[in-house]
N, C-alpha and C positions, 0 to 999 in steps of 0.2 A: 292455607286458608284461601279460599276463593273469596273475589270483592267484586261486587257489583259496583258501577259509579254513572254518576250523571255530571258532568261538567258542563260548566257555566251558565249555571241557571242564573237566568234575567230576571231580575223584578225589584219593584220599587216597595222604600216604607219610610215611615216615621224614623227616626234615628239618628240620634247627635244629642248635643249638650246646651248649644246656641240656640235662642228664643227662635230666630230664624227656622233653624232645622225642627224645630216641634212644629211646627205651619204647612210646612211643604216636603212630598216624601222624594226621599233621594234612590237613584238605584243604588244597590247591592245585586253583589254575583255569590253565587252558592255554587261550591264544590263539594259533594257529595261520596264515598265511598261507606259502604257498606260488608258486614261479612257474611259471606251465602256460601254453602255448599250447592254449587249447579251440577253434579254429577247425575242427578233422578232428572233434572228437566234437561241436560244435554242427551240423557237415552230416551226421553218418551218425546222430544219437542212439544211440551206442551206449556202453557204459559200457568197451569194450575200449579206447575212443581216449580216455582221457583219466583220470586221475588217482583210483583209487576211496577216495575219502574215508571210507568207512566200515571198511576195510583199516587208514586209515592210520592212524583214530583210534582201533582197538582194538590197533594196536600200539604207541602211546605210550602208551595204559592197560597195559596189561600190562607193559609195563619204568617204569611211572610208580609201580607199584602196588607192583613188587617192591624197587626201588630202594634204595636208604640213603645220603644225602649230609648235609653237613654246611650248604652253602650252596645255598638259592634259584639263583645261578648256574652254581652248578656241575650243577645237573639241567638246568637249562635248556641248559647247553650239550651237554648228553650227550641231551639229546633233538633238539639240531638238529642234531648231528650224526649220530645216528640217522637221523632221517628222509631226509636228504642220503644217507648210505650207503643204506639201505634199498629208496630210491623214488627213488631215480635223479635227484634233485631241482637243481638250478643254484643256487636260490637260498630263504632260511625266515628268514620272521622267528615271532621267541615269545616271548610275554609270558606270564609267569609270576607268579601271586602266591599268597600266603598270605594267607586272611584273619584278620583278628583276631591277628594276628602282634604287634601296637602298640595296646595300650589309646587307646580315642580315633578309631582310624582303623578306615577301612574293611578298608584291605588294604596289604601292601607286594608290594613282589617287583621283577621286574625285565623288559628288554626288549633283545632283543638279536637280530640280522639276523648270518646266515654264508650265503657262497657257496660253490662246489663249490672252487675251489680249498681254501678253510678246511680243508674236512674232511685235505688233505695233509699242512699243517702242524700239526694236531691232531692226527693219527697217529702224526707226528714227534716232536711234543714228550712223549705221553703216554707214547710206549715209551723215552723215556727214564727216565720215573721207575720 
């Protein structure tokens, strides 16, 4: 399988737990991989066959930017499933973190892989609540 990836995508949002962090948006870094067959746009070079990465990553800044969650994973899962819906995607993984989240540490966050079926059962389950 071939993977497309963007690493460390910069941007700031709402997110955390403390009265604090709902007020003021914090950075998060986005790791991004994707699965692509680039074999048609590695023989035609052309940017129509194969996955435009600069597309995808002003679309997860923009619902990253707008966002308000309460949990690191709960964006993270709302971004991979975005991108799944969005870009027609099989398979994303995304690493997510905060930095400066944990006095002491670099960063925390989290790391999480969905496939195209996922996005079904995440339909399912969201419309229920």
């Amino acid at each position: 399988m071939d993977k497309i990836f963007i690493h460390a995508l910069k941007t700031e949002a709402i997110v955390g737990i403390f009265d604090w962090e709902r007020q003021v948006k914090q950075t998060v870094i986005l790791d991004i991989e994707v699965s692509a067959d680039v074999r048609k746009a590695a023989l035609s070079d052309s940017i129509d066959d194969t996955l435009n990465y600069k597309r995808l990553a002003k679309r997860v800044l923009a619902f990253v930017e707008g966002s308000s969650f309460h949990l690191v994973e709960t964006l993270a899962e709302h971004v991979a499933m975005l991108i799944l819906e969005d870009f027609g995607i099989a398979w994303v993984r995304i690493s997510l973190s905060k930095p400066g989240a944990i006095r002491s540490s670099r960063d925390v966050g989290v790391i999480l892989e969905r496939q195209r079926d996922d996005l079904e059962k995440w339909r399912a389950a969201t419309a229920k609540q």
